[in-house]
C-alpha positions as CSV (number, residue, x, y, z in Angstrom):
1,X,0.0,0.0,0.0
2,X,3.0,2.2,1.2
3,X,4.4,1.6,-2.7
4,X,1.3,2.7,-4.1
5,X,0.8,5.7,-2.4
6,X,4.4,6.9,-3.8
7,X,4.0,5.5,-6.6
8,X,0.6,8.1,-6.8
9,X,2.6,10.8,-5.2
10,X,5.1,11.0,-8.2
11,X,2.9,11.0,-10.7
12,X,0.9,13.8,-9.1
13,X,3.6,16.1,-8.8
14,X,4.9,15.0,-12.7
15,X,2.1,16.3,-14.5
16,X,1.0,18.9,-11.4
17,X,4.6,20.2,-11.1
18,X,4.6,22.7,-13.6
19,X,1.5,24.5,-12.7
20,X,3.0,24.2,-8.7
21,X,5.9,26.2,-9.8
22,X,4.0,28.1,-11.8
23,X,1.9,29.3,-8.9
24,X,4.7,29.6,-6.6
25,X,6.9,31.8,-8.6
26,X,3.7,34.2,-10.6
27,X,1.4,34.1,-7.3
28,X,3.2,32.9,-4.3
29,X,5.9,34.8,-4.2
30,X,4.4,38.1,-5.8
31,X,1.9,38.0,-2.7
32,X,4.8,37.5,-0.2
33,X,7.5,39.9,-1.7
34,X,4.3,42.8,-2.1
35,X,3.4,41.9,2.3
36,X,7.2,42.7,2.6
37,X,7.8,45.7,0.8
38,X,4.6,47.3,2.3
39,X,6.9,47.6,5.5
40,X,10.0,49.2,3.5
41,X,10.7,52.1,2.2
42,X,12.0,50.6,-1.3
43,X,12.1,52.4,-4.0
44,X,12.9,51.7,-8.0
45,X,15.5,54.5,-7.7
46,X,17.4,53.3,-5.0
47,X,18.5,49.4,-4.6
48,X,18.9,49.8,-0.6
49,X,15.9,49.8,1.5
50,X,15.3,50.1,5.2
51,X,12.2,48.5,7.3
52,X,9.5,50.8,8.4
53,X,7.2,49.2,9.9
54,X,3.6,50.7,10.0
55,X,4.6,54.0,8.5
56,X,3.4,53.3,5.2
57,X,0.2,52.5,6.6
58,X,-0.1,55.5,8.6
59,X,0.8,57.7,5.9
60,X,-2.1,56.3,4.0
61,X,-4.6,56.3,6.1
62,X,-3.8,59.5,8.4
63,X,-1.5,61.9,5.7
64,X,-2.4,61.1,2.3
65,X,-5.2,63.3,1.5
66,X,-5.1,62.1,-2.3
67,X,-5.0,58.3,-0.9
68,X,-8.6,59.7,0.5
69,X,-10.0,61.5,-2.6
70,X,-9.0,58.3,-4.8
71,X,-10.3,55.7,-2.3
72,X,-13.8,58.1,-2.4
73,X,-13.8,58.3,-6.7
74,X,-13.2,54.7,-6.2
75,X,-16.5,53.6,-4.5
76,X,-18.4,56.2,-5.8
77,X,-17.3,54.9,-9.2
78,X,-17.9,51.4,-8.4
79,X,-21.2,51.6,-6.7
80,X,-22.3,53.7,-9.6
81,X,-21.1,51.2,-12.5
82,X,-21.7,47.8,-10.6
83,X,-26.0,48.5,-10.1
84,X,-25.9,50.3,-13.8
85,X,-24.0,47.4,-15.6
86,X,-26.2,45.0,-13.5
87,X,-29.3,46.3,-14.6
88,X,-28.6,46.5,-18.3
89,X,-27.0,43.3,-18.6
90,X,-30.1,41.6,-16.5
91,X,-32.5,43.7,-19.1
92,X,-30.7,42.5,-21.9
93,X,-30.5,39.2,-21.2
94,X,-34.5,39.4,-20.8
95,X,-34.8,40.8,-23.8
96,X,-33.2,37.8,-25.5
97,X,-34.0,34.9,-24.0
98,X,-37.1,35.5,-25.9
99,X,-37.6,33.1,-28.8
100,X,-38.0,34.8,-32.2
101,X,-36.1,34.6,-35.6
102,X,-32.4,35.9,-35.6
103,X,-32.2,36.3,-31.6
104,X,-28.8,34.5,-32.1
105,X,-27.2,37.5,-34.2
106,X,-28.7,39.9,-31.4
107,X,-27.0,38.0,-28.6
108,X,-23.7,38.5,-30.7
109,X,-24.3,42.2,-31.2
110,X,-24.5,42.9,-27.6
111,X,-21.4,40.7,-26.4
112,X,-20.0,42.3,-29.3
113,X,-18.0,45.5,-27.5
114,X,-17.0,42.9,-24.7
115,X,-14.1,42.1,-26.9
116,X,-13.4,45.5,-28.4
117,X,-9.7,46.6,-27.0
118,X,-10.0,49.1,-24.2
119,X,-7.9,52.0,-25.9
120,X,-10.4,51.7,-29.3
121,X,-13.1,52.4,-26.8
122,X,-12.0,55.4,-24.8
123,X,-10.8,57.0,-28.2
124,X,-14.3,56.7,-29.8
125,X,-16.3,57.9,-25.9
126,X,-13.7,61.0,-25.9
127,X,-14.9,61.5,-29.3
128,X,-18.7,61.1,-28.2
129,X,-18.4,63.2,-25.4
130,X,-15.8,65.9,-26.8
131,X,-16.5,69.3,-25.2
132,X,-15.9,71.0,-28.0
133,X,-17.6,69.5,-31.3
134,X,-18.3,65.6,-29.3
135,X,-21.4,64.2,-30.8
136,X,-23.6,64.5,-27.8
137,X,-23.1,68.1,-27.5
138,X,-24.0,68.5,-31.0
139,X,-27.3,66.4,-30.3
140,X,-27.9,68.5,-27.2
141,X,-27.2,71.8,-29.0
142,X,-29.5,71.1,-31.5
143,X,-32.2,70.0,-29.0
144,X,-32.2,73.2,-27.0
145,X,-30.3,71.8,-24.3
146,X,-27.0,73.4,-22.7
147,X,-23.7,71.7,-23.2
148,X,-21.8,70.3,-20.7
149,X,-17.7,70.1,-20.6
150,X,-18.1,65.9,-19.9
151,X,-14.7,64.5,-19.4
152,X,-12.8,67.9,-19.6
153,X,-15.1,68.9,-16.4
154,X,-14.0,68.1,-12.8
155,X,-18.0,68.4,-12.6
156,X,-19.0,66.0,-14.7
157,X,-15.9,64.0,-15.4
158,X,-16.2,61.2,-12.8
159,X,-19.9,60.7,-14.3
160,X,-18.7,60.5,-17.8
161,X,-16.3,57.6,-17.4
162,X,-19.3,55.8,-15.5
163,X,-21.2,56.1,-18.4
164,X,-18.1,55.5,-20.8
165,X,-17.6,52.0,-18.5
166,X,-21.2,50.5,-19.2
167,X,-20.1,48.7,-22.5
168,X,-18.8,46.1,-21.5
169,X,-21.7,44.2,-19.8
170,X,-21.9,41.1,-22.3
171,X,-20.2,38.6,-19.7
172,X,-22.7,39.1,-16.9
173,X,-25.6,39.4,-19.6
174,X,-24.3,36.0,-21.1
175,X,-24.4,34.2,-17.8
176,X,-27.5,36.1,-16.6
177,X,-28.6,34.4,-20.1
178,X,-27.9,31.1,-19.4
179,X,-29.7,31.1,-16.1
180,X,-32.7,32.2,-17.7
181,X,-32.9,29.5,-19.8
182,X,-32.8,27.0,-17.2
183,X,-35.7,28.4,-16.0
184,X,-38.9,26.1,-16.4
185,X,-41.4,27.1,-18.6
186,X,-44.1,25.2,-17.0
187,X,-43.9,27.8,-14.2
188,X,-45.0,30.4,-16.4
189,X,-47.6,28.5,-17.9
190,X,-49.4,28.0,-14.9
191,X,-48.8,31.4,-14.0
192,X,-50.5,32.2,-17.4
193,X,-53.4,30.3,-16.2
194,X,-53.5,32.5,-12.8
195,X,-53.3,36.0,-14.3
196,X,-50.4,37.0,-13.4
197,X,-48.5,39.4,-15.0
198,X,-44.9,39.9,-16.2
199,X,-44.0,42.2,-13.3
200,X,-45.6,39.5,-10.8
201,X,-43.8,36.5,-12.8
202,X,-40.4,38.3,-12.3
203,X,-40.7,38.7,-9.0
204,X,-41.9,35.0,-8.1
205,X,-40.1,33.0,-10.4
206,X,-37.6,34.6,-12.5
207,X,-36.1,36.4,-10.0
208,X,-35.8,33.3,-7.1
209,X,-34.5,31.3,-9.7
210,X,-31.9,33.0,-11.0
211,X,-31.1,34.4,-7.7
212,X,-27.5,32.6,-7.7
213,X,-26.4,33.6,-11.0
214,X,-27.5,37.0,-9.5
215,X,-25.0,37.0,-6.5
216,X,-22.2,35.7,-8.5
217,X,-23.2,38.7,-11.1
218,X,-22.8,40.8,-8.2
219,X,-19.4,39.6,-6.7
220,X,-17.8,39.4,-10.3
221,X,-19.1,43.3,-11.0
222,X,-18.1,44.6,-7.4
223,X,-14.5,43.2,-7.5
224,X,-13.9,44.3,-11.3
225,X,-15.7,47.8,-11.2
226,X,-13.4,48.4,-7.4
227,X,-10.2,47.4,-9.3
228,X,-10.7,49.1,-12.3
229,X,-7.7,50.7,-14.4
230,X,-7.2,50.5,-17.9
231,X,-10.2,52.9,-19.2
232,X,-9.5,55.3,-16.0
233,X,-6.1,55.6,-16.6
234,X,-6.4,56.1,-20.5
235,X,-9.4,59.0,-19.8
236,X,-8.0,60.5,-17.4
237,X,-4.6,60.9,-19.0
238,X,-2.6,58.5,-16.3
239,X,-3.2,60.9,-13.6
240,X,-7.1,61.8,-12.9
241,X,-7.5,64.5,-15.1
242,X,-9.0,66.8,-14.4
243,X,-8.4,67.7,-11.1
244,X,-7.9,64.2,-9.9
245,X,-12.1,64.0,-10.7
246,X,-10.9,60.6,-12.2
247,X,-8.0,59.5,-10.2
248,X,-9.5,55.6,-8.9
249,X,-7.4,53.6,-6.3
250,X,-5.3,51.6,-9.1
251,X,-4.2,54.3,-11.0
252,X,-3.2,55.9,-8.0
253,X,-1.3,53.1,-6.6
254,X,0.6,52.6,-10.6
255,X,1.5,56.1,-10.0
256,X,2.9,55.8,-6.8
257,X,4.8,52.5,-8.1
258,X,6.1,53.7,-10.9
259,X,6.0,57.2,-11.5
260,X,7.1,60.3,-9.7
261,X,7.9,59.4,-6.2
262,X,8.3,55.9,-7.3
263,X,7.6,53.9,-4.2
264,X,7.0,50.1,-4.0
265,X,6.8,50.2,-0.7
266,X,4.6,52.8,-0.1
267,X,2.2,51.0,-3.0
268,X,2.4,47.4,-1.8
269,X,0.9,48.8,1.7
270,X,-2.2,50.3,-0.7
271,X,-2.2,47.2,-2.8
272,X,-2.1,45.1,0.8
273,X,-4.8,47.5,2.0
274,X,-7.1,47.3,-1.1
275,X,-7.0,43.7,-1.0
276,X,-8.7,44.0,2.5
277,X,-10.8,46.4,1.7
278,X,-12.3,43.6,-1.5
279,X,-12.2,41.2,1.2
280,X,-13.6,42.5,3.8
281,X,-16.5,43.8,0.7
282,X,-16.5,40.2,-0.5
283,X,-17.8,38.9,3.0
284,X,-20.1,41.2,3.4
285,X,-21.8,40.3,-0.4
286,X,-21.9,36.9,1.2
287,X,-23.9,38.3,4.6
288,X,-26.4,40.0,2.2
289,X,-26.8,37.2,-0.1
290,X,-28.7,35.6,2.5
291,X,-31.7,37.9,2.1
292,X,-32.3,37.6,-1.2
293,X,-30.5,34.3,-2.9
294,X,-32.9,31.4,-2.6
295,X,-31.6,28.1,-2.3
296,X,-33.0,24.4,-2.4
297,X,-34.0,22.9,0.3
């Protein structure tokens, strides 16, 4: 028995091996190495570094009045595009899962911009929304409505990369999809037969059934809209523009990594603080979940 159980042991770690390594050296160690340097003061201009302690942490959280306003943008921002991407990927997906001829081209046309490159899409929203000659000023001109300075406005800047962020909703539509359709239909029928209507068939059976899909729809949106970067940082011209109106947590924490002070340590202690901070959100999904995920008993 002792044989084969050594015998089972090898050939785990032969064919697991490379994916242990792989998770030791691209995970593992990252995680470790980014714990350690939030207690340093290292720096990518100087190779020495000294230990610190908790003075990167108390910088953050009792100095760093830009650490504040980017942690603010940052749930305002997320809060904002989680319950909006949410809701149109949830009335989407009802829209669809409605059986009529060529509903399979419109499911492509709306997971469509999922895979459209996120540069290619804040060029063509900072075209939409240009103060000058953008093509919703032009429609609101011509409407009798007053223009508004959109992205180039510390006003309304925040507001327009909400709205520039809502493309992208084909993922949670597709698996808000999928649960739909595993929906039976024989509840509806029978709800047919009782008069109800299609706001009373939502509420008892669509939405209890596709209550799980619903709170993993809400985990996936509130972890990617917190950590979001790539469209912030492109709109906002790497650094908030204007006004740090745009400046989110990540892009703040790349700045202070690798630009002008460039400070690893002082970024691993946000990065080791925002991962508490999704944590610490992350449980409390799971606390709420219970009043409105229904489950088989």
């Amino acid at each position: 028995m002792g044989v084969r159980n050594r015998k089972d042991t090898r050939n785990f770690f032969a064919f697991a091996g490379i994916s242990i390594v792989g998770f030791a050296s691209f995970y593992l160690y990252p995680i470790v190495r980014t714990v350690y340097m939030s207690f340093t003061n290292t720096s990518i201009m100087d190779p020495h570094h000294d230990f610190v302690g908790w003075k990167n942490f108390n910088k953050a959280l009792l100095h760093d009045d830009v650490f504040h306003l980017a942690l603010r943008n940052t749930f305002r921002y997320a809060i904002a595009v989680a319950v909006l991407k949410l809701l149109l990927a949830l009335f989407a997906a009802l829209l669809l899962n409605n059986q009529v001829k060529g509903i399979g081209v419109f499911r492509s046309i709306f997971f469509m911009p999922f895979v459209i490159p996120t540069f290619a899409v804040s060029y063509v929203f900072r075209f939409f929304f240009h103060p000058a000659n953008g093509l919703v000023n032009k429609t609101l001109i011509s409407i009798g409505i007053k223009p508004s300075g959109w992205y180039a406005d510390s006003r309304t800047a925040l507001a327009t990369l909400v709205i520039s962020s809502l493309w992208g909703f084909g993922v949670p539509m597709l698996i808000f999809l999928a649960a739909l359709q595993q929906v039976p239909r024989e509840l509806y029928e029978v709800s047919d037969l009782d008069g109800a209507n299609r706001w009373q068939k939502f509420r008892a059976i669509t939405l209890p059934a596709i209550s799980p899909v619903l709170f993993f729809n809400v985990m996936l949106a509130t972890i990617d809209s917190l950590k979001s970067f790539d469209l912030a940082f492109l709109m906002g011209h790497g650094e908030g523009y204007p006004a740090n109106s745009t400046l989110l947590y990540s892009v703040y924490l790349f700045n202070q990594a690798f630009r002008n002070p460039w400070s690893l340590g002082y970024a691993s202690a946000l990065a080791l603080m925002f991962f508490f901070i999704l944590l610490a959100l992350t449980g409390l999904n799971f606390l709420l979940s219970r009043l409105y995920v229904k489950t088989e008993n």
